[in-house]
N, C-alpha and C positions, 0 to 999 in steps of 0.2 A: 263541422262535419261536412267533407263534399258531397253534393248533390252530384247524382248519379244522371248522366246524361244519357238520355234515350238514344239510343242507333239510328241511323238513317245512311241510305245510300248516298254514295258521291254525287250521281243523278239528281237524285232531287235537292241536294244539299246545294251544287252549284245552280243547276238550272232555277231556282226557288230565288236563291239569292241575289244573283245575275239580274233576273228578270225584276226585282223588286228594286234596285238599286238603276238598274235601266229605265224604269218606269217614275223614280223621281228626278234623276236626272234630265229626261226626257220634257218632263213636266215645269220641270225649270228652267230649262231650255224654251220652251213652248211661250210659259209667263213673260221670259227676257225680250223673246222677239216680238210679243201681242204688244208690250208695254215701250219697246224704241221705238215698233213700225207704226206703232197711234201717234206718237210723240211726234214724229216726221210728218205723220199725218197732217198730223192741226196745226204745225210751224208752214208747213204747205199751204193748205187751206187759209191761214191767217198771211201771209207774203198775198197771195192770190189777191183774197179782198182787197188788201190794203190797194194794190194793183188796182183791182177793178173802181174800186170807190174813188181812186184819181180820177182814173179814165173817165169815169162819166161828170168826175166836175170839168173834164176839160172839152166835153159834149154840152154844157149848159152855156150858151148864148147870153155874156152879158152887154149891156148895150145902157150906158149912161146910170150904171149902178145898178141895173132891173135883172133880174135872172130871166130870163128865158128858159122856160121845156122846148128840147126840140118834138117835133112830132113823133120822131118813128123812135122815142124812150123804150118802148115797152122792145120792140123789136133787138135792139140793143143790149136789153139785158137779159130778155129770154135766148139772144146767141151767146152772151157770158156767162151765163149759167153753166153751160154743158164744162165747164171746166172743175166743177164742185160735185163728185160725187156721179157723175154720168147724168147731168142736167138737173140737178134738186132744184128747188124751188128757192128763187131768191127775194129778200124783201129791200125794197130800195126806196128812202123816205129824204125827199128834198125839202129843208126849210130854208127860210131865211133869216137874219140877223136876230128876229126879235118874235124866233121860233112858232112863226107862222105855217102851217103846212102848206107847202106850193104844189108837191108830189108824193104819189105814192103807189107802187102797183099792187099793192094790198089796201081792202076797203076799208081804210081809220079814219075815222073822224078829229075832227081839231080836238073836241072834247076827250078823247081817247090820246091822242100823242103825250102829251106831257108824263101822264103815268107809262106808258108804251115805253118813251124813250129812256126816261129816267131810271128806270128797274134795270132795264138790261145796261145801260152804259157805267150805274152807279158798282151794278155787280159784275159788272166786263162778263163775265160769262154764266148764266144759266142753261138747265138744264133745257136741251134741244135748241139752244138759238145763240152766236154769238154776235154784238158788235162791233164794227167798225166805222168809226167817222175818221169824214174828210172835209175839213172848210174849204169853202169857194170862195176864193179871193181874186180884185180884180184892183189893179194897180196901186196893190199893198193894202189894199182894204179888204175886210174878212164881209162880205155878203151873208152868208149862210153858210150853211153844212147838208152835207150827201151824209148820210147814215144808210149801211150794209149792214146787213142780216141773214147771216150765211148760217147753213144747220152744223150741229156740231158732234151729231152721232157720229158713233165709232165701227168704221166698216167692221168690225169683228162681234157686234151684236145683228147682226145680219143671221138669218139662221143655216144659209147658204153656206156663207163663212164660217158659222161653227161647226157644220158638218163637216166643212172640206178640211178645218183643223183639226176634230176628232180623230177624220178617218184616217189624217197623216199620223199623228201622235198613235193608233191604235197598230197602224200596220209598221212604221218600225220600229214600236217596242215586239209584237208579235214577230219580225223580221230578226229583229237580236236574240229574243229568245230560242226561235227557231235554230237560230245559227252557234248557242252554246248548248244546245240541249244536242245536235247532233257532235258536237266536238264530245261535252261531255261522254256523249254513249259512246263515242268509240273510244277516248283513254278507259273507261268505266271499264268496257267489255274483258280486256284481255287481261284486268286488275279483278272481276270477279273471278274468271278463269282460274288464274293462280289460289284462288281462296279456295276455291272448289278443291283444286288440286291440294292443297292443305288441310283440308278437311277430309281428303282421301285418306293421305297419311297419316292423317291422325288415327283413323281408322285402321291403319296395318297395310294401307292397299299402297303398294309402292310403285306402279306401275299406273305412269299417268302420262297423258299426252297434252301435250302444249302447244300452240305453234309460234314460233318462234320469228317467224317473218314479221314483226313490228317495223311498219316502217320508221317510227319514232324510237331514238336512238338508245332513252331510260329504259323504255320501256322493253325493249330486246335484249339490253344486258339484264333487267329483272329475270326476265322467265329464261333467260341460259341460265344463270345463277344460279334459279329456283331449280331446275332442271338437273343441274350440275349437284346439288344438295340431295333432292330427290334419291338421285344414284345411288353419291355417297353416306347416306343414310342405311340404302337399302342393302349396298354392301356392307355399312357396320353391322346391320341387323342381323344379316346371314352371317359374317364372322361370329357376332357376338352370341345367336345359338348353336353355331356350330363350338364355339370356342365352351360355352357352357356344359355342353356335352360331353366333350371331351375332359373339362375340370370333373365333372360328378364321376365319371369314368374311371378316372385317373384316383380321386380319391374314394373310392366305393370299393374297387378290385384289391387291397390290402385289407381293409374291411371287411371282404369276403373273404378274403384269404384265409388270415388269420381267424376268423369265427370258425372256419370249418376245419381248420387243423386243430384251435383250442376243444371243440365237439367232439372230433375222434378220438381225443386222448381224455376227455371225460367220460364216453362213453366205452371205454377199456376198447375203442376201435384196436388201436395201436397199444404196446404196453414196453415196459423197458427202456431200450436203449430207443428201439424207434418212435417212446412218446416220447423222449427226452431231445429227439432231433425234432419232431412237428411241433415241440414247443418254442426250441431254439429259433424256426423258421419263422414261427408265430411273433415273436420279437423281433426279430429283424422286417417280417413288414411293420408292425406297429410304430418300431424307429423310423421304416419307408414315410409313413405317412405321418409322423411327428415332423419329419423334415419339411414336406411339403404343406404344412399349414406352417411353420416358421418359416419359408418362404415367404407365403403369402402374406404373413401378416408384417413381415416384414417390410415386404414391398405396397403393403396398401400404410401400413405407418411414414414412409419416408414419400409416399404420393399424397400424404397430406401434409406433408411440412413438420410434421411431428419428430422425424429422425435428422440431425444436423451433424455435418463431415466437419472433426476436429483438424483443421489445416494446419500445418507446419513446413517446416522447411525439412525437404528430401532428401538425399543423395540417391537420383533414381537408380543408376546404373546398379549398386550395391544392394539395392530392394529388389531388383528384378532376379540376381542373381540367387539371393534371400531365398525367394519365392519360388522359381523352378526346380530349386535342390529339395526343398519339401515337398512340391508337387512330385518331385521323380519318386522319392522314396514311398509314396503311396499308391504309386502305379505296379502293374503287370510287370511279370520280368521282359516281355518285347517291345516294350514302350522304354526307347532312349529318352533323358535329359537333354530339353531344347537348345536348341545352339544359339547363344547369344553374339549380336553383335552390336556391341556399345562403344557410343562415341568416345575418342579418344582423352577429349576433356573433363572433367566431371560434371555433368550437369544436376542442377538444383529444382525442385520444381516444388511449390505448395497445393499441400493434399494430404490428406488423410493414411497414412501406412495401411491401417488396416481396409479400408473402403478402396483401396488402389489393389490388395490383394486379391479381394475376393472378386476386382473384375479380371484379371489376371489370370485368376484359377478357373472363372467359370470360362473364358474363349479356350485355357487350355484343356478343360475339360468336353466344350464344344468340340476342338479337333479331333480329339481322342477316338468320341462320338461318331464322329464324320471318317474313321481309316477306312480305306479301300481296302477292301481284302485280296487286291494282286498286287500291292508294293507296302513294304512297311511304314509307319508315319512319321515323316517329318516336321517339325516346327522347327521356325524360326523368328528370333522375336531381334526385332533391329531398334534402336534405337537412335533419333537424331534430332537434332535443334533449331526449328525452325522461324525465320526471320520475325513471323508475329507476334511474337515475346510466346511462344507455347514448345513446350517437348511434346516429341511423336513417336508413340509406341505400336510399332507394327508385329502383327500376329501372324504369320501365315502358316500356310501345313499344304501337303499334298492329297489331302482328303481326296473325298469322292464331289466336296462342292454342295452349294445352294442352286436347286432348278431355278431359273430366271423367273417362273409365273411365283414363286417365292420369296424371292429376295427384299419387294417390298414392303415384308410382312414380319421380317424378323422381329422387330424392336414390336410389334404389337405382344398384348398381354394374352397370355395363355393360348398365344400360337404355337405350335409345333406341326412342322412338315412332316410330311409322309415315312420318310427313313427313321425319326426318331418315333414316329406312332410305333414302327415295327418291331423295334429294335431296343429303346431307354424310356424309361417312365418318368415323368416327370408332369407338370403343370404347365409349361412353357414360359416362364418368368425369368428367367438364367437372364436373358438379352435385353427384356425390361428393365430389369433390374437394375442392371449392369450403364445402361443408358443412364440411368435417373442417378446412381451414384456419381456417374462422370459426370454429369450436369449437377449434382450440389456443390462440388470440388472448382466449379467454373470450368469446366472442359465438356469433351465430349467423345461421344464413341460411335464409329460410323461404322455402316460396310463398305470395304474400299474397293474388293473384286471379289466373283468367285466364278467358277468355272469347272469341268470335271478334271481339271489339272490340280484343282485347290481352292482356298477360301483364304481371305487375307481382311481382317480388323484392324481397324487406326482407334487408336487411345490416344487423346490430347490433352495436358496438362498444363497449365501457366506456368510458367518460368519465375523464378524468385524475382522478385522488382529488384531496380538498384537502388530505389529508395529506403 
């Protein structure tokens, strides 16, 4: 079962992180350099001694095997000291052969050296003291030995030094975090904004402001995008109540129709021959509106993949002509038979007969729709073959034409423009329709021009393969 992870902002989610992952880093960083810069330390410190514990055997005076102290020892090694530490305290213990104590500027006694020297040289290094011997030899013979006793604290137990290390580790990990915690707030900021604005719409409020000056490049093409959506939302919204309205409309007015002519001829309103025409009329809207929900369900069955176009091999020219002689014969006696003009070869195309008719009948029923009532209507349907293996069936008429703030909107579901609101009932699905069958078929149907000269649709159909 997944565990449900709690929300948090990008704010704290990076700054949180950032700063924790900066803060061991930092820290390990810190240990690296405390533990090489000690290490140079005492490789320094130990070179030094060694250094100095020569030097002062090459300050002892020997003279017929005897060691001589010079007098001014002490003066000598309180000037070599300052090189340990800014002058620490050194201990500097001179015997001879047969571990006599000759010198020492610390107060040990002979009974004291043996245990003194043994400890520290047996263990080279204890805590707070380490040392270093150096024999003193005088024409290949070993005299005695200089033993150096240098401290071997680590500057970084200093409390000075650990202060001055805290306050660096404290101020740039607070320095890093400073510095994503402001980057963060500003990617953050104008990615809340968008949420807000999503949270508007979610609400219905489609009207939202953004700005859009990101200087960062993602981030500018989100909120156009978002912006760009927004619109087009707001516009499906408005189509899609405006379009609903006009569907109940459209199906409600037969509905009423027919109830209130069935009423009057129940209620002996009308009697005779005139209940027998408000009944006639009564069935012809009931057909009105039987048609219009087999539209619809026709077109909501084939927009979910449930209806499939049986393809075959065509002879289009011979279907077009098919089709127009049935369409003329159900027209008006002023409505001519479209004038074809078909290529001279025969062309083949796969598709469905009957899903090729019914988009056929509905553009020629579109023009029909669309006559100018100062010239009578012409169609003509052209047919021709064009190079990307597809046949092109064009529609045109001299209608009265698509207004251009229109033309966008044809192939939308339950659109209908202004002229057919006034003039033909319908749902507005003819053009949908008609679309979605030319796209099961693998073609497609466009609008190619319109203008108040006329309207002209492209039908495109694949060509029979040669395979």
């Amino acid at each position: 079962m997944d565990r449900k992870l709690k929300p948090t902002s990008i704010l704290s989610y990076w700054t949180l992180r950032y700063f924790t992952i900066l803060f061991i880093v930092l820290l390990a960083l810190t240990a690296a350099v405390v533990w090489w810069t000690n290490r140079e330390t005492m490789d320094s410190r130990q070179q030094a001694a060694e250094l100095l514990a020569q030097e002062i055997t090459d300050h002892l005076d020997s003279t017929n095997g005897i060691i001589a102290i010079p007098p001014n020892m002490n003066a000598i090694i309180e000037k070599r000291s300052k090189f340990f530490k800014g002058g620490a305290k050194l201990c500097v213990i001179v015997t001879d052969k047969d571990g006599k104590l000759l010198y020492s500027n610390e107060p040990i006694t002979q009974e004291d050296l043996p245990k003194w020297l043994n400890d520290r040289l047996d263990k080279s290094r204890l805590p707070g003291l380490h040392a270093v011997p150096a024999p003193i030899i005088y024409n290949g013979n070993t005299l005695g030995q200089v033993t150096l006793l240098y401290p071997t604290e680590s500057m970084f137990r200093r409390p000075e030094v650990q202060l001055a290390l805290g306050l660096l580790l404290v101020s740039l990990t607070a320095l890093g975090w400073l510095m994503i915690y402001l980057l963060s707030r500003k990617l953050a900021r104008p990615i809340r904004h968008v949420a807000s604005a999503a949270r508007e719409i979610s609400h219905g409020n489609y009207d939202i402001e953004l700005n859009a000056n990101a200087k960062e490049r993602e981030l500018g093409e989100l909120i156009v995008s978002f912006k760009e959506m927004a619109g087009k939302l707001q516009q499906l919204e408005h189509s899609r109540s405006f379009m609903l309205a006009g569907l109940t409309h459209e199906l409600k007015t037969p509905v009423t129709s027919a109830k209130g002519l069935i009423h009057a001829v129940k209620e002996k309103v009308v009697q005779d021959e005139e209940a027998d025409e408000f009944l006639d009329i009564a069935l012809q809207e009931t057909g009105r509106l039987e048609r219009m929900i087999a539209d619809l369900l026709d077109y909501n069955a084939l927009a979910a993949g449930l209806v499939q176009a049986s393809v075959r091999r065509l002879d289009v020219a011979e279907l077009l002509s098919e089709i127009t002689y049935q369409w003329t014969l159900h027209q008006d006696g002023d409505i001519r038979e479209p004038e074809l003009s078909l290529h001279g070869h025969p062309i083949e195309v796969e598709g469905d007969p009957l899903r090729i008719q019914q988009i056929i009948v509905n553009l020629l029923n579109n023009s029909a729709q669309s006559k100018h009532p100062d010239r009578p209507l012409q169609i003509l349907i052209t047919l021709s073959k064009q190079s990307d293996g597809y046949a092109e069936i064009l529609v045109a008429d001299n209608g009265s034409g698509i207004p251009l703030s229109e033309q966008s909107l044809v192939f939308e579901r339950f659109f209908r423009g202004e002229h057919k609101k006034q003039n033909v009932r319908g749902l507005g699905l003819g053009l949908a329709f008609s679309k979605l069958l030319a796209q099961t078929q693998k073609g497609n149907l466009a609008l190619s021009e319109s203008s108040e000269e006329g309207t002209a649709f492209t039908l495109t159909l694949p060509l029979v393969s040669k395979e």
